[in-house]
PDB file of N, CA, C, O and CB in Angstrom:
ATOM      1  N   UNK A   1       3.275   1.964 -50.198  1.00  0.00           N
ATOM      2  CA  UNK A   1       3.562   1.775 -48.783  1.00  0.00           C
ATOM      3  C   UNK A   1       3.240   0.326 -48.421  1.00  0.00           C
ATOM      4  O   UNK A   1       2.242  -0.328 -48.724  1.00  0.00           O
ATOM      5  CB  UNK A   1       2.744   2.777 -47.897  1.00  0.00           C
ATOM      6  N   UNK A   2       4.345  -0.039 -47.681  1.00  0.00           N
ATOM      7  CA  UNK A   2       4.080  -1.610 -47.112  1.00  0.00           C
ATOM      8  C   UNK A   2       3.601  -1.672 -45.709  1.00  0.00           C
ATOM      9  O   UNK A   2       3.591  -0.876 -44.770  1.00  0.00           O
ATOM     10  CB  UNK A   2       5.452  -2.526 -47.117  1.00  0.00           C
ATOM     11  N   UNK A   3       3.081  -3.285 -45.951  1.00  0.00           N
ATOM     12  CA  UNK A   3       2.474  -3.346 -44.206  1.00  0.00           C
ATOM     13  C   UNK A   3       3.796  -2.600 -43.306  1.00  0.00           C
ATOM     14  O   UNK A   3       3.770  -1.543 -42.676  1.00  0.00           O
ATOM     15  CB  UNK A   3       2.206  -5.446 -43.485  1.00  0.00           C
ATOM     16  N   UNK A   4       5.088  -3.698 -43.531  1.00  0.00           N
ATOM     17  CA  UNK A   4       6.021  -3.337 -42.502  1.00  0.00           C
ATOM     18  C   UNK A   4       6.346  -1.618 -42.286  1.00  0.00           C
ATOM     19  O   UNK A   4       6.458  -1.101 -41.174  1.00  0.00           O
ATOM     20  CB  UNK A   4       7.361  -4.140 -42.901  1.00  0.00           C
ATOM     21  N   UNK A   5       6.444  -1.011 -43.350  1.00  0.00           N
ATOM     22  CA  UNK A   5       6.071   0.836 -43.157  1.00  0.00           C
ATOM     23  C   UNK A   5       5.325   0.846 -42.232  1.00  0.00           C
ATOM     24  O   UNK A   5       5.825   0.741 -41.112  1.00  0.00           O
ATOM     25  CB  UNK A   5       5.269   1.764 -44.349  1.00  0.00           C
ATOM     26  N   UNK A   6       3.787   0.983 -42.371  1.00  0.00           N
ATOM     27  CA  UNK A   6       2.764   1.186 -42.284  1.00  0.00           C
ATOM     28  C   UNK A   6       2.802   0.575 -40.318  1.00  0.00           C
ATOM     29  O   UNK A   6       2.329   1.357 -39.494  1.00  0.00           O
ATOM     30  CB  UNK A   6       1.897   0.458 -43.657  1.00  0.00           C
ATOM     31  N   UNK A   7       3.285  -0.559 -39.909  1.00  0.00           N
ATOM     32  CA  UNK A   7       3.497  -0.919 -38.735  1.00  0.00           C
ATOM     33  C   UNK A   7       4.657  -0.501 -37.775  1.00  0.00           C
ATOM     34  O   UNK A   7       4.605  -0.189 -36.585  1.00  0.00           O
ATOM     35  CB  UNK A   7       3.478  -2.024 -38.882  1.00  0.00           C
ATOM     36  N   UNK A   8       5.871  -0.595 -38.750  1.00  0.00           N
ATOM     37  CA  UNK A   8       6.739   0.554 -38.313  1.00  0.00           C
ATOM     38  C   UNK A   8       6.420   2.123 -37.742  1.00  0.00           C
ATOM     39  O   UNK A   8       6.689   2.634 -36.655  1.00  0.00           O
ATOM     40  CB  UNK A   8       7.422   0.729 -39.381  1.00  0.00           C
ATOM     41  N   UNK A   9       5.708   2.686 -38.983  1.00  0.00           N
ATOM     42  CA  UNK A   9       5.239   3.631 -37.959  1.00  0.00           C
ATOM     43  C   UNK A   9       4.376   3.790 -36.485  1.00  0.00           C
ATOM     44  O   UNK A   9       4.107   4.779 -35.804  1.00  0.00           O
ATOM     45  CB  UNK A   9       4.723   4.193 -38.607  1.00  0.00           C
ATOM     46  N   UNK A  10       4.053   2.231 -36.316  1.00  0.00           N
ATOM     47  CA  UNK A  10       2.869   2.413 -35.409  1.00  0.00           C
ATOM     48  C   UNK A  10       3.903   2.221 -33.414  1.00  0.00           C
ATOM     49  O   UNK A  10       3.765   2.729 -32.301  1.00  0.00           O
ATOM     50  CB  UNK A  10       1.325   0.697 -35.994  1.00  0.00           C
ATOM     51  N   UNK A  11       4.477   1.589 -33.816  1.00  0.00           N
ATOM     52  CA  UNK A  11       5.573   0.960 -32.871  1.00  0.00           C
ATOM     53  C   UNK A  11       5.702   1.951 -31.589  1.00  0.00           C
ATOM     54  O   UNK A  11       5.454   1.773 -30.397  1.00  0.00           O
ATOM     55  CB  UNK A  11       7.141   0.813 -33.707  1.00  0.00           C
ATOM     56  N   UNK A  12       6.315   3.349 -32.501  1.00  0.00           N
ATOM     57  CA  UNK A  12       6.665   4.459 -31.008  1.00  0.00           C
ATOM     58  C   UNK A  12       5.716   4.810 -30.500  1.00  0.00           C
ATOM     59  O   UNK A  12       5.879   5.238 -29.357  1.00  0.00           O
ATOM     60  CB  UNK A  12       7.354   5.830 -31.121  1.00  0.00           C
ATOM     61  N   UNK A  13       4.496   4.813 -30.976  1.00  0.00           N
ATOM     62  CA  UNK A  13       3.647   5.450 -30.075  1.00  0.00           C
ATOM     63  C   UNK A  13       2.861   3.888 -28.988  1.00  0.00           C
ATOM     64  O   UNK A  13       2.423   4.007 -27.843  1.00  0.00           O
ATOM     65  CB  UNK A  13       2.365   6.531 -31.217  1.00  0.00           C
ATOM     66  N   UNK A  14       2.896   2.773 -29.682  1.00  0.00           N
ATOM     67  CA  UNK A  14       2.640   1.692 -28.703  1.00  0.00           C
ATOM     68  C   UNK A  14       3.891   1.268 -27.572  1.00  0.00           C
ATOM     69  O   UNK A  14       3.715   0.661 -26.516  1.00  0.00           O
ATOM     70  CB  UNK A  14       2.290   0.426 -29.610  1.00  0.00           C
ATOM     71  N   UNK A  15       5.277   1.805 -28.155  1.00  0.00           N
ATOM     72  CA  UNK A  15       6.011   1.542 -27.010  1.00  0.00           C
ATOM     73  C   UNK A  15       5.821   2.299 -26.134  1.00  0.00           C
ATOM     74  O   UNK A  15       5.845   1.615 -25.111  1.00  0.00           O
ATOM     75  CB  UNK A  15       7.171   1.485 -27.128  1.00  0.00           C
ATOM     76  N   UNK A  16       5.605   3.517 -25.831  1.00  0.00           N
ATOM     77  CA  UNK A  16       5.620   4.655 -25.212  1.00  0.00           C
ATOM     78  C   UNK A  16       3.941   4.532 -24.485  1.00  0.00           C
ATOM     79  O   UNK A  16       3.802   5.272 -23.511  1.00  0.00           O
ATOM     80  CB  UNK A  16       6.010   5.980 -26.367  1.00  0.00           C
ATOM     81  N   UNK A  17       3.218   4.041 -24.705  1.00  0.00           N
ATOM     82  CA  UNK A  17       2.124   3.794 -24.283  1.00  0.00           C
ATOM     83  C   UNK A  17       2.186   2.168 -23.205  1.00  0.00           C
ATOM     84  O   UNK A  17       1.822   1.961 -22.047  1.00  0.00           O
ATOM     85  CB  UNK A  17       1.225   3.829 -25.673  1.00  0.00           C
ATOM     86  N   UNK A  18       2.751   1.365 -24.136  1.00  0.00           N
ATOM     87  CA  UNK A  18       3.163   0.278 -23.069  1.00  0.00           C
ATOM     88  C   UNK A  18       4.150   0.639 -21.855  1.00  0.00           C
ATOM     89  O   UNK A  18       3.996  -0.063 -20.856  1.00  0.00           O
ATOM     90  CB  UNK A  18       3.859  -0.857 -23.833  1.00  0.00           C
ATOM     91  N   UNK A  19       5.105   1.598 -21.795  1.00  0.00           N
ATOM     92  CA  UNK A  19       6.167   2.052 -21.179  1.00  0.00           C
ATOM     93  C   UNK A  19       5.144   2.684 -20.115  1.00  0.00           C
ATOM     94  O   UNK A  19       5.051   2.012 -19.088  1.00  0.00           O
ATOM     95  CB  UNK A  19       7.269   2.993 -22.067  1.00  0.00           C
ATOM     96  N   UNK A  20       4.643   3.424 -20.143  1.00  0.00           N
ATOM     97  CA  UNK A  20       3.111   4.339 -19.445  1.00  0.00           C
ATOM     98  C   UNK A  20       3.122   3.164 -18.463  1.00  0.00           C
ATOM     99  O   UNK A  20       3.852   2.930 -17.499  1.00  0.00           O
ATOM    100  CB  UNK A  20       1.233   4.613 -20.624  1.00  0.00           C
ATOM    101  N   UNK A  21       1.773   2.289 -19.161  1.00  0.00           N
ATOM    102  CA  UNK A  21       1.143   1.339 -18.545  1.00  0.00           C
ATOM    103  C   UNK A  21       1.935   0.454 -17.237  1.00  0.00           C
ATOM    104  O   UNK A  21       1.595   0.250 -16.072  1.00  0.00           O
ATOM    105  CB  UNK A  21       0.764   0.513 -19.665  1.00  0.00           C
ATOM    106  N   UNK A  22       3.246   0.016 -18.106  1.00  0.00           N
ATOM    107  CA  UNK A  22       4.335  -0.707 -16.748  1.00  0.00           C
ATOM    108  C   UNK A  22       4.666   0.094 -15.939  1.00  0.00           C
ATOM    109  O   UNK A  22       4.456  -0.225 -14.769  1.00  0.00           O
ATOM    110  CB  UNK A  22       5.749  -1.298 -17.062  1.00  0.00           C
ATOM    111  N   UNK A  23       5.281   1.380 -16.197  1.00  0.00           N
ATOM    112  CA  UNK A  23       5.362   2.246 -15.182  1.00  0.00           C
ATOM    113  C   UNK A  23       4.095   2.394 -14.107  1.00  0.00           C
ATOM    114  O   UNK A  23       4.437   2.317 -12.927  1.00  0.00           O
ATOM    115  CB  UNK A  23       5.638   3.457 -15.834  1.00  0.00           C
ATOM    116  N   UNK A  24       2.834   2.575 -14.336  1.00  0.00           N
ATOM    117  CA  UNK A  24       2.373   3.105 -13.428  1.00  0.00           C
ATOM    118  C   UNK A  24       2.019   1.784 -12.596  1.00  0.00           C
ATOM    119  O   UNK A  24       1.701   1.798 -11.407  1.00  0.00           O
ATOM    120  CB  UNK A  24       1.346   4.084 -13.826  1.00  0.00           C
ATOM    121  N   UNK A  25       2.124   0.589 -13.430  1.00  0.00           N
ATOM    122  CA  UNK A  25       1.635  -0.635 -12.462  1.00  0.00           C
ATOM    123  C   UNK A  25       2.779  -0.942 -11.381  1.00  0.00           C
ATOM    124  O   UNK A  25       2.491  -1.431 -10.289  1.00  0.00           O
ATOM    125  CB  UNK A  25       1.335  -2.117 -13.400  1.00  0.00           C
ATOM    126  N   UNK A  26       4.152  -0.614 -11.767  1.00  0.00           N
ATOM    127  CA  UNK A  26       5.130  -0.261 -11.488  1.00  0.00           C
ATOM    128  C   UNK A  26       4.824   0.363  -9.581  1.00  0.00           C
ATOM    129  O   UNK A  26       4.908  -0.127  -8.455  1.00  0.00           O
ATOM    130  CB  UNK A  26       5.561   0.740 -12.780  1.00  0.00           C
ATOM    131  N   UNK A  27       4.594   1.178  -9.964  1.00  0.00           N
ATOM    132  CA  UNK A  27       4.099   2.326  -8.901  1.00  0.00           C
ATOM    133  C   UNK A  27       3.058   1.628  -8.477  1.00  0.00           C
ATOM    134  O   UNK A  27       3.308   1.285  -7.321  1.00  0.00           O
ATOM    135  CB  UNK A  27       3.664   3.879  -9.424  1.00  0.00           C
ATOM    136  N   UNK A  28       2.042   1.247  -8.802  1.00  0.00           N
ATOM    137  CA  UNK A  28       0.753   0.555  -7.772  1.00  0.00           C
ATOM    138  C   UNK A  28       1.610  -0.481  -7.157  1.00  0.00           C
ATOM    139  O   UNK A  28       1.546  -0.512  -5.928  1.00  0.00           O
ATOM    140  CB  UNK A  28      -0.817  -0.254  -8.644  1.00  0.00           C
ATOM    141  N   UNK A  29       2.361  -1.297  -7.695  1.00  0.00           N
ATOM    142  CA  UNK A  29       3.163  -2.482  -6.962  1.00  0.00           C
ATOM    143  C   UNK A  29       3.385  -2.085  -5.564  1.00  0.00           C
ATOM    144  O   UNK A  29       2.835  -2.226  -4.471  1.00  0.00           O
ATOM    145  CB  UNK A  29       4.634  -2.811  -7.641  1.00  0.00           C
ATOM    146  N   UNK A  30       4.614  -1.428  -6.160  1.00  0.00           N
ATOM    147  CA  UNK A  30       5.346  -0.463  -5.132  1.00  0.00           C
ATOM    148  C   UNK A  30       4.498  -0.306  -3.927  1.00  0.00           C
ATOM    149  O   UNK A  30       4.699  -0.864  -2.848  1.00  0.00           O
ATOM    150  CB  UNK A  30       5.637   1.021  -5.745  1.00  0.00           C
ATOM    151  N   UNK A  31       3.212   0.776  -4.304  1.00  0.00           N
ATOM    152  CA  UNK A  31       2.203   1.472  -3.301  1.00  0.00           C
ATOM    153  C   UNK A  31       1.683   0.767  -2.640  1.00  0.00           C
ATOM    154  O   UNK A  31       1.447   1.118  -1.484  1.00  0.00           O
ATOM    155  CB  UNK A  31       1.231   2.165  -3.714  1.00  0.00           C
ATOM    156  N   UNK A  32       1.375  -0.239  -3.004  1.00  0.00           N
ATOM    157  CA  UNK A  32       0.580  -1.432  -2.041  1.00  0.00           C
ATOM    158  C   UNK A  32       1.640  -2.371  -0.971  1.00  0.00           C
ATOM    159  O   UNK A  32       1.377  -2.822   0.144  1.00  0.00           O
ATOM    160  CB  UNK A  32      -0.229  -2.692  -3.245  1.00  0.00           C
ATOM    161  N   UNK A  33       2.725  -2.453  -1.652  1.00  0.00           N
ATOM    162  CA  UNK A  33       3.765  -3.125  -0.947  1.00  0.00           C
ATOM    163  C   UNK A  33       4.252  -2.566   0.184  1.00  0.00           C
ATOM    164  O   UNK A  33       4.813  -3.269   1.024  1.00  0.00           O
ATOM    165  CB  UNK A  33       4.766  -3.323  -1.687  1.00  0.00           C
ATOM    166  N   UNK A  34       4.054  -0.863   0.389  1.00  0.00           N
ATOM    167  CA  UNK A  34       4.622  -0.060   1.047  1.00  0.00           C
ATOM    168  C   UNK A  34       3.264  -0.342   2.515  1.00  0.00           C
ATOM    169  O   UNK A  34       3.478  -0.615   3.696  1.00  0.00           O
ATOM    170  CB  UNK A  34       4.885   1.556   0.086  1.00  0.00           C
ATOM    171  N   UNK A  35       2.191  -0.173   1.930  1.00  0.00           N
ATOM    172  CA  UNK A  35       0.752  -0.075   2.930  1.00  0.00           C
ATOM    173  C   UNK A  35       0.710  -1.387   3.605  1.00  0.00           C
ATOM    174  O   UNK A  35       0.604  -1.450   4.830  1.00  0.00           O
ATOM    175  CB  UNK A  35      -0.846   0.148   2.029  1.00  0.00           C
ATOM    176  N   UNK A  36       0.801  -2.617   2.733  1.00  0.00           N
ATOM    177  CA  UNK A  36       1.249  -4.019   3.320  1.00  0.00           C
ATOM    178  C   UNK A  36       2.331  -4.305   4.638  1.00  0.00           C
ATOM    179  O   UNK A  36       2.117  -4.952   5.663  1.00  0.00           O
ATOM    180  CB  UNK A  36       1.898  -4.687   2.132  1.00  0.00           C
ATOM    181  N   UNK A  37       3.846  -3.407   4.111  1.00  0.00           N
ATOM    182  CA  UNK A  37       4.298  -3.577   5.388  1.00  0.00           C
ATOM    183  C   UNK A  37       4.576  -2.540   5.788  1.00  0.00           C
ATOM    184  O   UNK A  37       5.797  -2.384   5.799  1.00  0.00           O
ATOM    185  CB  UNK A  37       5.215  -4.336   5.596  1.00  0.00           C
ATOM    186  N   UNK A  38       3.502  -0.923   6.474  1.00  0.00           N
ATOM    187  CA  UNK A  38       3.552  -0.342   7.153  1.00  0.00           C
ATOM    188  C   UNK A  38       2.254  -0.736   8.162  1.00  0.00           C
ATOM    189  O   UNK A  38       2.283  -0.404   9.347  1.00  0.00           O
ATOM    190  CB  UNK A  38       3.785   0.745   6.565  1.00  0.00           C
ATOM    191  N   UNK A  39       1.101  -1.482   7.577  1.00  0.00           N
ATOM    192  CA  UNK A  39      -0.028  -1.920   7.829  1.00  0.00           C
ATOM    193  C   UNK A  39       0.528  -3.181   9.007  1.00  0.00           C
ATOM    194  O   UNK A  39      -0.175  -3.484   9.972  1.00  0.00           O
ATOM    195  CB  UNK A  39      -0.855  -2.344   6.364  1.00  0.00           C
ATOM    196  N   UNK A  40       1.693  -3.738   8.778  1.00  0.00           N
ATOM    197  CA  UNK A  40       2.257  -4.963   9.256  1.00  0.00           C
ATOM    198  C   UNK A  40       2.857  -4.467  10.619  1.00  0.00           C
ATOM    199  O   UNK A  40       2.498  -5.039  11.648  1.00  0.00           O
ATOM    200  CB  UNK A  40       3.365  -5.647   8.198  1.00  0.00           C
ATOM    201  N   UNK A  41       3.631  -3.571  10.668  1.00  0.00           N
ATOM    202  CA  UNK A  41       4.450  -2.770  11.210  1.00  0.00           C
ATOM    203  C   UNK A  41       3.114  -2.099  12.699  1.00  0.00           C
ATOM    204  O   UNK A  41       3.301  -2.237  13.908  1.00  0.00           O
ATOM    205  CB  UNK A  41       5.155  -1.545   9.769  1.00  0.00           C
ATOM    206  N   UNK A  42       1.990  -1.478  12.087  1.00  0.00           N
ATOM    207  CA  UNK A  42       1.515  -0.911  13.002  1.00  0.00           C
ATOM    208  C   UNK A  42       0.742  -2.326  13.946  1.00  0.00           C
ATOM    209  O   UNK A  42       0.404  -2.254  15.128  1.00  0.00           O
ATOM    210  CB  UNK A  42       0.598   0.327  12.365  1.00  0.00           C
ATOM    211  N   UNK A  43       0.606  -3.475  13.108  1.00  0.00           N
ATOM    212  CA  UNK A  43      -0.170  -4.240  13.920  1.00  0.00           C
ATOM    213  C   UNK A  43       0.786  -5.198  14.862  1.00  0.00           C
ATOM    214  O   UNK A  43       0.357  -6.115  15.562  1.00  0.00           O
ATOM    215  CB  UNK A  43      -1.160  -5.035  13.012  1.00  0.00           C
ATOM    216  N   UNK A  44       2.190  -4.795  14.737  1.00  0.00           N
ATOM    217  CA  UNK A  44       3.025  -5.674  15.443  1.00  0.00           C
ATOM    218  C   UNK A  44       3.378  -4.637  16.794  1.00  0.00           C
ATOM    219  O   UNK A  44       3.480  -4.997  17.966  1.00  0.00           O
ATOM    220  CB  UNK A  44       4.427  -6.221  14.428  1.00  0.00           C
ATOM    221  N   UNK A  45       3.504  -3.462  16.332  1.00  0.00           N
ATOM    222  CA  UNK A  45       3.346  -2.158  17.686  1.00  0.00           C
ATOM    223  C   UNK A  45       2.158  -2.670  18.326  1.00  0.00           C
ATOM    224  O   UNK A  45       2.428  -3.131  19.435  1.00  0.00           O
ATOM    225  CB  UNK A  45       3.010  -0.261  17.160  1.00  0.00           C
ATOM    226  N   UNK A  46       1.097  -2.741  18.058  1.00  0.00           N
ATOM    227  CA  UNK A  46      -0.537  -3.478  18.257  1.00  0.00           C
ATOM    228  C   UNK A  46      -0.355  -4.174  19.793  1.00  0.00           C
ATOM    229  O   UNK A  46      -0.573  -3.919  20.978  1.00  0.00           O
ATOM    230  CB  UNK A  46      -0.984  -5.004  16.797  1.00  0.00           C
ATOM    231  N   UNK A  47       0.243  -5.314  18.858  1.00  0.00           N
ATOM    232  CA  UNK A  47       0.097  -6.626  19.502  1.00  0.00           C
ATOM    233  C   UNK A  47       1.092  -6.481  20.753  1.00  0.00           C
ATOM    234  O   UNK A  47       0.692  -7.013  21.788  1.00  0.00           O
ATOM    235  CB  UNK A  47       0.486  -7.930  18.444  1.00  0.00           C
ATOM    236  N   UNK A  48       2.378  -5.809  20.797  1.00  0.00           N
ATOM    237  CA  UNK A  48       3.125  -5.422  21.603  1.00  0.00           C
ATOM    238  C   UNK A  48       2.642  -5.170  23.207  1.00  0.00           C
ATOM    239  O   UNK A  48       2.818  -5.789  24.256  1.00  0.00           O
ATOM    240  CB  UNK A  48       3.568  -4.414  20.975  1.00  0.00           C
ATOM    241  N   UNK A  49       1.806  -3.695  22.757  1.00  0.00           N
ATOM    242  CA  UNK A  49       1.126  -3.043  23.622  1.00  0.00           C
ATOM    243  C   UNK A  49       0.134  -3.551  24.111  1.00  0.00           C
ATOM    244  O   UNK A  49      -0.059  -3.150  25.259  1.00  0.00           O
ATOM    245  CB  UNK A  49       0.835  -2.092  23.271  1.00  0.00           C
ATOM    246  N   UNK A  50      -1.060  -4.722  23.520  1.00  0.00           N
ATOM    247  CA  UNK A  50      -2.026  -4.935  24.276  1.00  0.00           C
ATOM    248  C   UNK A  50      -1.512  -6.073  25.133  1.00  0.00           C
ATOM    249  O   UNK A  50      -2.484  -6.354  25.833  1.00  0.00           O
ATOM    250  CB  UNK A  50      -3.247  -5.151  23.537  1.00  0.00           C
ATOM    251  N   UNK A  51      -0.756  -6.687  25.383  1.00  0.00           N
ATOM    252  CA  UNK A  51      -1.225  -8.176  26.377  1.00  0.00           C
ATOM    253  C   UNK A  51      -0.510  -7.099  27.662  1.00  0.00           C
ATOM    254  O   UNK A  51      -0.315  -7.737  28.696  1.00  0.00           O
ATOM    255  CB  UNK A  51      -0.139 -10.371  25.921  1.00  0.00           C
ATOM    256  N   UNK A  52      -0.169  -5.858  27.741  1.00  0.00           N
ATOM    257  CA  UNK A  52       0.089  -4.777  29.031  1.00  0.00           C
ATOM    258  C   UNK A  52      -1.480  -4.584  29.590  1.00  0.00           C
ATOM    259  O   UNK A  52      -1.983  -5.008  30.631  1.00  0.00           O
ATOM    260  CB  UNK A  52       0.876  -3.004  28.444  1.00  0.00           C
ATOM    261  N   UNK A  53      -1.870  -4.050  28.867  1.00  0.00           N
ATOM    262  CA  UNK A  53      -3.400  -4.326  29.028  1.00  0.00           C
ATOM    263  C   UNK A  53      -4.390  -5.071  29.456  1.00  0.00           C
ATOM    264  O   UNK A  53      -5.455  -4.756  29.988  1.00  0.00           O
ATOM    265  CB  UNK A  53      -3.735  -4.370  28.382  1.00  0.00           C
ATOM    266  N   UNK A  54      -3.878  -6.236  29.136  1.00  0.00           N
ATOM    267  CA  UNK A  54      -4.632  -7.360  29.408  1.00  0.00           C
ATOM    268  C   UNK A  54      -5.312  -8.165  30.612  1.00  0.00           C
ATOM    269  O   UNK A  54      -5.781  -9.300  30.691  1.00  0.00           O
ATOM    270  CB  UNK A  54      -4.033  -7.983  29.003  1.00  0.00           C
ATOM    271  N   UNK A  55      -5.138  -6.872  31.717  1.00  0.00           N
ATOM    272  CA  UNK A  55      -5.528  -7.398  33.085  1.00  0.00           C
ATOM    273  C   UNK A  55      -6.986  -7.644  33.339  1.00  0.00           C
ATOM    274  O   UNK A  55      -7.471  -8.484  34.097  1.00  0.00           O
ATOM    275  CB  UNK A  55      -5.078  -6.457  34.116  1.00  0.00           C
ATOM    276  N   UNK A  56      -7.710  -6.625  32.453  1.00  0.00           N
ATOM    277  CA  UNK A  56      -8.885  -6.785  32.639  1.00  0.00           C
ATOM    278  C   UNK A  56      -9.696  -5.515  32.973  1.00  0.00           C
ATOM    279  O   UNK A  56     -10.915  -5.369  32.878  1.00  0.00           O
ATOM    280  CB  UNK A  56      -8.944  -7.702  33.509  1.00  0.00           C
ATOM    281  N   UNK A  57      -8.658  -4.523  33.434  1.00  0.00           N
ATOM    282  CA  UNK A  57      -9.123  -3.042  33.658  1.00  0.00           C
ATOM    283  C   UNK A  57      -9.425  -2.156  32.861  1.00  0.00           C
ATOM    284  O   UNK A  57      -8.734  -1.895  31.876  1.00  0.00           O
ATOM    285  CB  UNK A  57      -8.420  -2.425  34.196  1.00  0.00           C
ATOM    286  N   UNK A  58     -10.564  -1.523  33.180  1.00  0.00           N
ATOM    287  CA  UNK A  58     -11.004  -0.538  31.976  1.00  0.00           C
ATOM    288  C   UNK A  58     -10.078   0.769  32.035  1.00  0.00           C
ATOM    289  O   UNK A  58     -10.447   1.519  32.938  1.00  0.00           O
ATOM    290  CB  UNK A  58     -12.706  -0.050  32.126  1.00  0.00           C
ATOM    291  N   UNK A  59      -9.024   1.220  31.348  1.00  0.00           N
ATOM    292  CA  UNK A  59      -8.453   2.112  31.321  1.00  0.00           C
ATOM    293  C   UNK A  59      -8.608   3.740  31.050  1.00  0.00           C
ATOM    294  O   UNK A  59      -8.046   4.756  31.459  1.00  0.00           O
ATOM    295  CB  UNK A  59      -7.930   1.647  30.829  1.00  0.00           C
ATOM    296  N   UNK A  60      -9.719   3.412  30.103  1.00  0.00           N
ATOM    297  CA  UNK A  60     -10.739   4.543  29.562  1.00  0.00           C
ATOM    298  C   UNK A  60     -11.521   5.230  30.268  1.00  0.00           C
ATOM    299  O   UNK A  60     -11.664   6.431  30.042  1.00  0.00           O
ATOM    300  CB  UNK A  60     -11.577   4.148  28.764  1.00  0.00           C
ATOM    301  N   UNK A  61     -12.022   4.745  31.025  1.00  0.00           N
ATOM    302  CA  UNK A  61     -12.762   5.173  31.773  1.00  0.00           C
ATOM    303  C   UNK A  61     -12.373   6.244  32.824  1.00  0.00           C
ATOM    304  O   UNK A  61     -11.235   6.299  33.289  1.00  0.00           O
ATOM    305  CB  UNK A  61     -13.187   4.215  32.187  1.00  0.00           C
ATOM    306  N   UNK A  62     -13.280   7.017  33.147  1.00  0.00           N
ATOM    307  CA  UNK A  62     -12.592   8.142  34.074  1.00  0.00           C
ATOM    308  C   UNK A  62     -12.699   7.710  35.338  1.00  0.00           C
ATOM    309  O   UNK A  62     -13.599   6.899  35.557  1.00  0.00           O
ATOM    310  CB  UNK A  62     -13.206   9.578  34.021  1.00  0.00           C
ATOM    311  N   UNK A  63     -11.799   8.145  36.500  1.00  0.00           N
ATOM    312  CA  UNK A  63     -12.062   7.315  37.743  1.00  0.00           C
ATOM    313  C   UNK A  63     -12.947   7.979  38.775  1.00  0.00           C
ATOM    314  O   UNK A  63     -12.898   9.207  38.836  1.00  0.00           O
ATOM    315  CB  UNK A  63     -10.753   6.967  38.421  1.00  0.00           C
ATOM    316  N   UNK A  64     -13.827   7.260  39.673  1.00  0.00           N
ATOM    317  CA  UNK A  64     -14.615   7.274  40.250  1.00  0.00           C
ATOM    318  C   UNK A  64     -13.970   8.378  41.456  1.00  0.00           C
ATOM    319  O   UNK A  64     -12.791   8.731  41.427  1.00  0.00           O
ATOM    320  CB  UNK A  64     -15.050   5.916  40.438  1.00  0.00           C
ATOM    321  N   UNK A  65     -14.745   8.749  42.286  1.00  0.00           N
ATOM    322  CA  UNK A  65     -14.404  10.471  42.956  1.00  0.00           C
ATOM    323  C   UNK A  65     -14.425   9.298  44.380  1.00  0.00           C
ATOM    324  O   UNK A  65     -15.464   8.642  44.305  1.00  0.00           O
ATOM    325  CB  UNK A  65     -16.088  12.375  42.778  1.00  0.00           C
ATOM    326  N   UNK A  66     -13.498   8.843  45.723  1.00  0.00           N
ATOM    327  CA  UNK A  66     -13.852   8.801  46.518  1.00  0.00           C
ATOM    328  C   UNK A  66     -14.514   9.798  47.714  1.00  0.00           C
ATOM    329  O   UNK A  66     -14.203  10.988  47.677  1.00  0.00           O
ATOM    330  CB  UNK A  66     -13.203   8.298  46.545  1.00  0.00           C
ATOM    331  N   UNK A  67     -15.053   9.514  48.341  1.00  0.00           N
ATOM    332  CA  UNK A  67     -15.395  10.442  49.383  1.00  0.00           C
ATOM    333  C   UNK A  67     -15.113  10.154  50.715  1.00  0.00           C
ATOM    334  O   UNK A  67     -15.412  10.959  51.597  1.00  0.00           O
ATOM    335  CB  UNK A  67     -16.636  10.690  49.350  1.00  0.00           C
TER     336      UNK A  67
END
């Protein structure tokens, strides 16, 4: 048996293992790219909505009972 045998056999199971590896980095790419611009997306709704806000009034707050 020769090296090149001997490495030949080794090949499918390192392609198939490298194939793995890109794939799933593949997918982390992807996953992060997706959180990046949905993350982008909610802070531009964000920014939209607060300068409405921006008067200075506490909105939260419950309102005071006149009498």
């Amino acid at each position: 048996m020769s090296l090149v045998d001997y490495l030949f056999g080794e090949w499918p199971f390192a392609n198939l293992l490298f194939g793995t590896v890109f794939l799933v980095a593949s997918l982390g790419v992807a996953g992060i790219g997706y959180f990046v611009v949905r993350s982008d997306r909610l802070n531009r709704v964000g920014e939209e909505i607060e300068p409405a806000d921006a008067d200075g009034a506490d909105h939260n707050s419950t309102p005071a009972e006149h009498h």
